[in-house]
C-alpha positions in Angstrom: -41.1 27.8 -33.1 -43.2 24.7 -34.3 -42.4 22.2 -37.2 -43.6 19.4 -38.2 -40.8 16.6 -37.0 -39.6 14.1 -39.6 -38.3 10.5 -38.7 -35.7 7.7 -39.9 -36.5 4.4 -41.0 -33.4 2.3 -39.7 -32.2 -1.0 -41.4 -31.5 -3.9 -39.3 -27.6 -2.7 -38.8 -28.6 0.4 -37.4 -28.9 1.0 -33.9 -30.1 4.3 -34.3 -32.5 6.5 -35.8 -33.0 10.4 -37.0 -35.7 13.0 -36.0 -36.0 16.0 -37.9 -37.5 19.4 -38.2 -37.0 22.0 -41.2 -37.4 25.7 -40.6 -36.4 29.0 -42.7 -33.0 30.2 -42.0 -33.0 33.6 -44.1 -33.4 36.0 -40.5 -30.6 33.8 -38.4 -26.5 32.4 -39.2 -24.7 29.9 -37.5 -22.9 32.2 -35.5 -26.2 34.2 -34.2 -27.5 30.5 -33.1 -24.1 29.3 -31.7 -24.1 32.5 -29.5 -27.7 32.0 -28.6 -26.6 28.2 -27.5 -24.3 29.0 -25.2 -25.5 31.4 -23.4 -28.1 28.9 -22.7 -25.7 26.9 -21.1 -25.6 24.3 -24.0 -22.0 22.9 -25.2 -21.8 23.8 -29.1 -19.0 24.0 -31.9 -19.3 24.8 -35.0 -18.3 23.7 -38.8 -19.0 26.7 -41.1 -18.1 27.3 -44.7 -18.5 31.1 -45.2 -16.6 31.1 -48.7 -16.1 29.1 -51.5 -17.7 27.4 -54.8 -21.4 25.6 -53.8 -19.4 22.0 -53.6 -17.7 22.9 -50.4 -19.4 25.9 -48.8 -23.2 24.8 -48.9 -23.5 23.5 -45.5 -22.5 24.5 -42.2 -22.8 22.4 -39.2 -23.5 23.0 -35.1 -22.8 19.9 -32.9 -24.8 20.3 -29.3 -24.1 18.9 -25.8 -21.6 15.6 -26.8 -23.3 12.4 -25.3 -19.6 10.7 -25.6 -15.7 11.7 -25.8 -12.7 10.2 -27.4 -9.3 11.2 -26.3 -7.2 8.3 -28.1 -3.1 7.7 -28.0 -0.8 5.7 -29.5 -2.3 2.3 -28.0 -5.0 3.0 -25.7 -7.8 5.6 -25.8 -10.3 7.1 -23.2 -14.1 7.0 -23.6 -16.4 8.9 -21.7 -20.0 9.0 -21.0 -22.6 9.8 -18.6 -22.0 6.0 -17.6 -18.1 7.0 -17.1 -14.5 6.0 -18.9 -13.7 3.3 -20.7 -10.5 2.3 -21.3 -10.4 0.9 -25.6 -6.9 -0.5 -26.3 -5.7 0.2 -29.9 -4.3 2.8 -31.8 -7.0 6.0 -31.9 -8.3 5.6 -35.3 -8.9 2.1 -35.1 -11.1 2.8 -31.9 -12.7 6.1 -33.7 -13.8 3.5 -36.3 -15.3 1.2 -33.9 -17.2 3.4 -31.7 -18.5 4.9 -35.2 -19.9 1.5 -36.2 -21.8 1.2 -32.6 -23.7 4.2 -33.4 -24.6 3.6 -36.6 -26.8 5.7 -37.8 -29.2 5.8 -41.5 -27.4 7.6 -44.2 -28.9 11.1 -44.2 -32.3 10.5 -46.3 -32.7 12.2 -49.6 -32.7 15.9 -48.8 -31.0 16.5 -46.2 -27.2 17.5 -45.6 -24.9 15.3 -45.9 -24.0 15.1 -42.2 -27.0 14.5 -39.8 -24.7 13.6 -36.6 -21.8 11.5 -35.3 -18.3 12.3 -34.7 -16.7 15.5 -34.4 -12.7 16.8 -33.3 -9.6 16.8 -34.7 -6.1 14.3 -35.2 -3.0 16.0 -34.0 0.2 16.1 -36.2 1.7 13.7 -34.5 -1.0 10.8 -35.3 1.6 10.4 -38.3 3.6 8.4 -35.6 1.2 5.8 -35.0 0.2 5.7 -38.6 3.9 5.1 -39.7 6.6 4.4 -36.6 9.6 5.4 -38.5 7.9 9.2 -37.9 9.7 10.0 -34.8 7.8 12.5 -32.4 9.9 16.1 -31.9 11.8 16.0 -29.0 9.9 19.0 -27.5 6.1 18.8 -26.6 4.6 22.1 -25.9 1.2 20.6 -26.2 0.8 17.6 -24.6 -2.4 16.9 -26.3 -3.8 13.4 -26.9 -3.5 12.7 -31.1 -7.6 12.3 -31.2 -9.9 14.7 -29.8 -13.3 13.9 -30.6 -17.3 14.1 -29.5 -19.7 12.5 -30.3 -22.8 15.0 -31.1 -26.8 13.1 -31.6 -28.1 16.8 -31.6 -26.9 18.6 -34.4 -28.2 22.4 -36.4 -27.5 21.7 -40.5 -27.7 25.2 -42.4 -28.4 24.6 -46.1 -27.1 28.0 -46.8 -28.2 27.6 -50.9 -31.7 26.4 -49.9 -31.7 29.4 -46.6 -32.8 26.4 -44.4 -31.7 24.8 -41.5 -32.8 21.5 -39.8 -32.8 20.7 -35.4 -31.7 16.8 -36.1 -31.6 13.9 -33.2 -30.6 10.7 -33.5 -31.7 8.5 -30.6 -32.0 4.7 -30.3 -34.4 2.4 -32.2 -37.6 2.3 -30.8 -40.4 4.2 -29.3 -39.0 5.3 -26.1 -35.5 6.8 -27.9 -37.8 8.1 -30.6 -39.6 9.8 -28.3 -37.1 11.4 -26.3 -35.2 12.4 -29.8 -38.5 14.3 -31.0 -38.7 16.2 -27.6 -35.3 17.1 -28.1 -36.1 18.7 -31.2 -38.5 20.7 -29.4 -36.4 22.0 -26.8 -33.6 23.2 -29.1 -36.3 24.7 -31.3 -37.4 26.8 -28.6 -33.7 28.1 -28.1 -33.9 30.1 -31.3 -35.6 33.3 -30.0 -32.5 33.6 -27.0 -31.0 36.7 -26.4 -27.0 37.3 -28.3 -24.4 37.4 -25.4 -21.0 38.3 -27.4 -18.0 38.1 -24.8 -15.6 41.1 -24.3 -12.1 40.3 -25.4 -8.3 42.1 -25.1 -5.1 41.5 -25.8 -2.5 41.6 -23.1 1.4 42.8 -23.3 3.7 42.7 -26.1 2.9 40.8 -29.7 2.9 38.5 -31.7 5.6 37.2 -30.3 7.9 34.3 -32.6 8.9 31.3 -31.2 11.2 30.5 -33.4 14.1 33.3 -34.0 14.9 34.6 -37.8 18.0 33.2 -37.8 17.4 29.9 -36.9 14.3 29.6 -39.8 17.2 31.1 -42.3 19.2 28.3 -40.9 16.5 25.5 -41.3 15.4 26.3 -45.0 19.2 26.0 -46.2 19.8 22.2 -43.7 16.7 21.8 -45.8 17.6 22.6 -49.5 20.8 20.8 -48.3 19.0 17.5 -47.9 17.1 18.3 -51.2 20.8 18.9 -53.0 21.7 15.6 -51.6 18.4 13.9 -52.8 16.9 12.9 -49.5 13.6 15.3 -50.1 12.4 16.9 -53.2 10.5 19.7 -50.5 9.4 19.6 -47.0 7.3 22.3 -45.7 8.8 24.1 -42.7 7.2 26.3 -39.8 7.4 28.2 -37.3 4.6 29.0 -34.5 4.0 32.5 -33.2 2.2 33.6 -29.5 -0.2 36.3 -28.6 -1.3 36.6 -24.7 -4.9 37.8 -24.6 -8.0 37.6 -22.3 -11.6 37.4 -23.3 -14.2 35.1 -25.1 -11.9 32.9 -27.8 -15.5 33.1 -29.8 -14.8 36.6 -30.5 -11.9 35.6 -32.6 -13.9 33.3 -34.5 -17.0 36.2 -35.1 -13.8 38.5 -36.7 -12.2 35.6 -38.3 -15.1 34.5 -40.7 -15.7 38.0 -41.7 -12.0 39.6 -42.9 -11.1 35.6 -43.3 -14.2 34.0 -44.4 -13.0 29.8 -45.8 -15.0 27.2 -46.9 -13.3 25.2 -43.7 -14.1 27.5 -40.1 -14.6 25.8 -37.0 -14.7 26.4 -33.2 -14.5 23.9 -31.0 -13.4 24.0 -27.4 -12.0 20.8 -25.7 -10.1 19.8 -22.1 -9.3 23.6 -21.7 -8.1 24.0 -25.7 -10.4 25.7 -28.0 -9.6 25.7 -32.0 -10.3 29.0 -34.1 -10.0 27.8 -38.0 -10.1 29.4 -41.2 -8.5 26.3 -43.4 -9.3 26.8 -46.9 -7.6 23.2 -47.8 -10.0 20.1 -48.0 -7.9 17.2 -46.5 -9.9 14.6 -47.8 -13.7 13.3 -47.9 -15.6 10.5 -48.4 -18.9 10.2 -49.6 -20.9 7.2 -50.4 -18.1 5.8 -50.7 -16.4 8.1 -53.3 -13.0 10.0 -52.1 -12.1 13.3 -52.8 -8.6 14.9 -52.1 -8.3 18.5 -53.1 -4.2 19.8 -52.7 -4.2 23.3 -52.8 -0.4 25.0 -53.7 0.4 28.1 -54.9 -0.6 31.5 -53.8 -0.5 35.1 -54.6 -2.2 37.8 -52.5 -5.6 39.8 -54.1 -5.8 42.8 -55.9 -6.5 46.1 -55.3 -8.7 46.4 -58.1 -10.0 43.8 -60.9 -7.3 44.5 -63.2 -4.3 43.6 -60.7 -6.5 40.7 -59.1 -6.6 39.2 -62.7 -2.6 40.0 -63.2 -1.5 38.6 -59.8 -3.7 35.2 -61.1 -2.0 35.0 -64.4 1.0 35.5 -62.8 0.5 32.4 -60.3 -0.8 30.3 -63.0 2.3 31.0 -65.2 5.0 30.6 -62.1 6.5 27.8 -63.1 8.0 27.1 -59.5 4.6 27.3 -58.6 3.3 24.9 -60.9 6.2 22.0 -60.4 5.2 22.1 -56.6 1.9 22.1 -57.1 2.2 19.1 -59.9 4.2 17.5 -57.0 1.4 17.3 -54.1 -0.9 16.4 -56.6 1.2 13.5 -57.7 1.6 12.3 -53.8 -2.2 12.8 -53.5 -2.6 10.8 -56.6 -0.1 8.0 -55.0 -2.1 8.2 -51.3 -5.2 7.7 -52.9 -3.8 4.6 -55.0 -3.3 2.9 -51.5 -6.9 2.1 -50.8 -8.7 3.0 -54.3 -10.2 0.8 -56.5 -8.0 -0.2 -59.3 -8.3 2.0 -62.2 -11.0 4.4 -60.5 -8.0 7.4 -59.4 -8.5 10.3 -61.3 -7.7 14.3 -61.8 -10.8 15.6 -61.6 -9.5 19.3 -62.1 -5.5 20.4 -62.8 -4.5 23.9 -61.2 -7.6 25.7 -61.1 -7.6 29.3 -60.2 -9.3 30.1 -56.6 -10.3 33.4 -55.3 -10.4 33.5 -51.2 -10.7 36.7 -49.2 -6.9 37.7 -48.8 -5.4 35.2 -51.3 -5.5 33.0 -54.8 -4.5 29.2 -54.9 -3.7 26.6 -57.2 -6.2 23.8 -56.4 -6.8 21.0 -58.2 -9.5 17.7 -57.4 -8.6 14.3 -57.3 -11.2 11.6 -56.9 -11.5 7.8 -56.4 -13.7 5.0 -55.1 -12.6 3.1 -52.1 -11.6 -0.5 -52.8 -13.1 -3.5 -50.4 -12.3 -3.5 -47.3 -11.2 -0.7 -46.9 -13.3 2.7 -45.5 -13.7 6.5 -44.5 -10.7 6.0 -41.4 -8.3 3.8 -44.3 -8.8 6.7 -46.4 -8.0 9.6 -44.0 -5.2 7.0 -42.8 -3.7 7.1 -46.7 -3.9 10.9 -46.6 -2.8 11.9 -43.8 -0.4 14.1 -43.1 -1.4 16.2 -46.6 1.8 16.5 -48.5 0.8 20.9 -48.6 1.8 20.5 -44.5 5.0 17.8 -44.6 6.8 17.3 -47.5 8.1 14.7 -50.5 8.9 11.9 -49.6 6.8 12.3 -46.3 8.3 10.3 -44.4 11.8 11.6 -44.6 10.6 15.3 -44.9 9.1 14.3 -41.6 11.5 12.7 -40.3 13.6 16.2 -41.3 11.1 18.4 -39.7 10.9 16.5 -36.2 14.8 17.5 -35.7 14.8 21.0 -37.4 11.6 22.3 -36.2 12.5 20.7 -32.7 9.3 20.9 -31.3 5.5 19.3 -32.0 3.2 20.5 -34.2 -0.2 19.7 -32.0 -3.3 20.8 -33.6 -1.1 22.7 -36.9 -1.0 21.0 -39.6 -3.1 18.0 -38.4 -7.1 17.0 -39.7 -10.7 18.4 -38.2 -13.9 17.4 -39.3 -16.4 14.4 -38.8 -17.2 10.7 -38.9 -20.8 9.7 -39.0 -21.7 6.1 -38.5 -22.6 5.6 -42.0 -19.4 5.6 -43.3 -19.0 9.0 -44.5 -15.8 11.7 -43.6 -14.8 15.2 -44.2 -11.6 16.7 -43.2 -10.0 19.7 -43.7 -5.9 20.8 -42.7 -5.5 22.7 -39.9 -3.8 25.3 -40.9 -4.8 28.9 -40.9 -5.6 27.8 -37.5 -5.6 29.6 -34.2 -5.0 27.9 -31.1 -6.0 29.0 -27.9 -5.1 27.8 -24.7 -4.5 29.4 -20.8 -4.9 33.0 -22.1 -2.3 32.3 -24.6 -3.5 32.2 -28.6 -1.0 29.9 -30.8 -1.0 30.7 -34.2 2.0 28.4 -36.5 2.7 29.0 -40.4 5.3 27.0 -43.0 6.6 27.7 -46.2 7.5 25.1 -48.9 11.1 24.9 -49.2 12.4 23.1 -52.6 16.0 23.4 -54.5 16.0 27.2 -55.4 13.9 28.2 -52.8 15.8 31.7 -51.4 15.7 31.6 -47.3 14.3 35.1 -46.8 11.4 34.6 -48.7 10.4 31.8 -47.5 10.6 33.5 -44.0 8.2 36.6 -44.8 6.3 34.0 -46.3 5.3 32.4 -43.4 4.9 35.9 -41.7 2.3 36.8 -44.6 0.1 33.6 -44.2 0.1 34.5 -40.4 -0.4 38.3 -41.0 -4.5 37.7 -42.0 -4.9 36.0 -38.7 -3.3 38.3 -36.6 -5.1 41.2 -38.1 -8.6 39.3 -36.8 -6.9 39.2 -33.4 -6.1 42.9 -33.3 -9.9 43.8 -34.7 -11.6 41.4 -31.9 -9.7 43.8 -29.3 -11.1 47.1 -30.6 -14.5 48.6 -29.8 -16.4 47.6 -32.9 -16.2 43.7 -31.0 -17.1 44.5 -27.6 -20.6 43.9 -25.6 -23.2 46.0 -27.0 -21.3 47.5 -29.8 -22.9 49.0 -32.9 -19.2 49.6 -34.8 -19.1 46.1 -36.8 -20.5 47.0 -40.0 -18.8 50.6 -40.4 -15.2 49.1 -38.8 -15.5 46.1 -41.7 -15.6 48.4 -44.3 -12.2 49.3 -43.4 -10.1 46.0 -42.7 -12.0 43.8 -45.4 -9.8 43.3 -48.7 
């Protein structure tokens, strides 16, 4: 496949530069070409939107063979390379920002995507502890994951799924020689296109899903919680509980059923120090374009309809809940306050108020709130301000946290936590990682809260949690039948059946 390949002009402040090639994307998808990279022995993850309104679900994004890894703590972080490991002292995000400045690269040119390269991974849930100290850290730690994750991707495949395009972009260093070998890099991941699908068998194994946390005790945690909100510690804090499924096979597989009964405008798959991330988030943490901040809190949900008529009741129904409505107007109010530390004065606004979205299995709330980012601060300040979303924690956060680190009783790892990228111009999007599966020693995770506030009834804020992890268990039961396996013809005909 031949293009013509497109270049970067860098400024002065740049240390890098961008090599392009555009081809027609209307016989291929993201997850044909992901499948099509690895079997080619390339390491690839992927950000996809596969639902949603234009603004969020244009682009999808697949990052190939990291040149550089981040795995950052509390005070120190680890950088790798082909040159080896560097220690970085600091707290993660301040050395995330950093090593985003040395590889600056141009701001994607007129035309293209809006993210041409840079970094890519995920904050744990517990980052809130380094952010504010007075978060303590549950005292048990299934994960014992680092609070940053992140790779650093100069070879990146953009869909434009609006435009059915996709660009092969490289960034390499300023000059001929990095030029150079950026443009024959184009080349060889051009030539990957025609590859052969490999799709990897997958099954589950024993007894499942299997809870981790027993119905009594979540019965018991929602009323210690309405307790501290009767007492006015907390207005709501959003409690959960995590559920485990044993399995063995290709984690991709998951993702391949996951997009299509769960399609969001967040997915992503990404596989890291023997942990591999399956999302479906439909919940935009917060982005940062140009220096313009978007934070969209998503609250309140009914299930779809059977047919048009009940879809349209169920949504008239949500809109007029007036619990509903007083939680949502909460978030957005602690969105509105996060965004007042490091916005511009007078520039926070609500951009939309409780707007009525249509996903796959389920109808939100959502609502848009905007601002521009006030000197000095950038893309990390901004995540920093947001972070944990108040949809995952709770009001006040930090007491809600501080609540949910001794009820919960254990750490939160990838749930609940932030994945996207950081490109070295400056720009950020991040969703929540919820709707998340996480997959780890033959073992997939899957964890789900509720929002408990003052007349919130304990048993149905328990099957609540059980219906938000319902969808994604359904995907895992529909990757182990036949219509998934090697070689299988079943997948249209089977999807018929399980989609909504």
């Amino acid at each position: 496949m031949q293009a013509p390949i497109q270049r970067s002009t860098p400024s002065d402040a740049e240390r890098y530069r961008l090599a392009w090639a555009e081809f027609p994307a209307d016989l291929t998808s993201p997850v044909r070409l992901l499948l099509i990279l690895r079997a080619a022995g390339r390491h690839a993850c992927l950000l996809e939107s596969a639902e949603g309104p234009e603004r969020l679900a244009r682009y999808s994004f697949i990052g190939i063979d990291p040149v550089a890894r981040l795995r950052g703590g509390t005070s120190e972080s680890l950088v790798s390379t082909n040159a080896g490991t560097e220690v970085i002292a600091g707290p993660s995000h301040e050395v995330l920002r950093e090593l985003a400045r040395r590889h600056a690269c141009p701001a994607p040119p007129p035309g293209l995507p809006p993210f041409t390269g840079g970094w890519i991974g995920w904050f744990s849930y517990e980052w809130a502890a380094t952010l504010e100290p007075r978060v303590p850290i549950a005292a048990d730690d299934p994960w014992g994951v680092p609070e940053a994750t992140f790779d650093l991707y100069h070879d990146l495949v953009a869909f434009d799924h609006a435009g059915q395009k996709l660009y092969v972009l490289c960034a390499a260093p300023t000059g001929a020689p990095g030029y150079a070998a950026a443009m024959e890099r184009v080349d060889a991941i051009s030539s990957d296109f025609g590859g052969l699908v490999e799709s990897g068998a997958f099954r589950l194994v024993g007894d499942g899903p299997l809870a981790r946390t027993s119905k009594a005790k979540f019965l018991e945690s929602v009323e210690r919680l309405r307790d501290a909100i009767r007492e006015g510690e907390i207005f709501q804090a959003v409690l959960s509980q995590r559920f485990e499924q044993r399995f063995q096979g290709d984690p991709f597989t998951l993702y391949r059923v996951l997009r299509l009964t769960n399609p969001s405008p967040h997915m992503f798959f990404f596989e890291a120090d023997g942990l591999t991330l399956v999302g479906s988030s439909p919940e935009r943490l917060v982005s940062v374009v140009g220096g313009r901040v978007q934070v969209v809190p998503i609250a309140g949900t009914r299930p779809r309809g059977a047919d048009a008529d009940q879809d349209d009741r169920l949504g008239a129904e949500l809109k007029g809940d007036i619990k509903e409505r007083a939680e949502h107007d909460m978030l957005v109010d602690l969105a509105r306050n996060d965004l007042g530390r490091i916005a511009r004065l007078g520039t926070v606004a609500l951009k939309e108020h409780a707007t009525l979205e249509k996903f796959a299995r389920v109808q939100h709330l959502v609502s848009r709130v905007e601002c521009e980012l006030a000197s000095p601060f950038d893309a990390v300040d901004a995540l920093a301000a947001c972070f944990p979303a108040g949809t995952v924690s709770g009001a006040p956060k930090i007491r809600a946290m501080e609540l949910l680190a001794e009820i919960e009783g254990e750490t939160r790892g990838p749930y609940a936590g932030a994945f996207g990228y950081l490109d070295g111009a400056g720009n950020l999007d991040m969703c929540i990682a919820i709707r998340t599966l996480a997959v780890r020693d033959d073992v997939i995770h899957l964890q789900a809260g509720a929002g408990i506030v003052f007349d919130s009834v304990a048993e149905n804020e328990y099957k609540e949690t059980l219906h938000k992890s319902q969808a994604l268990f359904e995907a895992v039961r529909l990757a182990a039948s036949d219509a998934f396996q090697p070689a299988s013809d079943q997948l249209a005909a089977t999807l018929t059946d399980v989609r909504p």
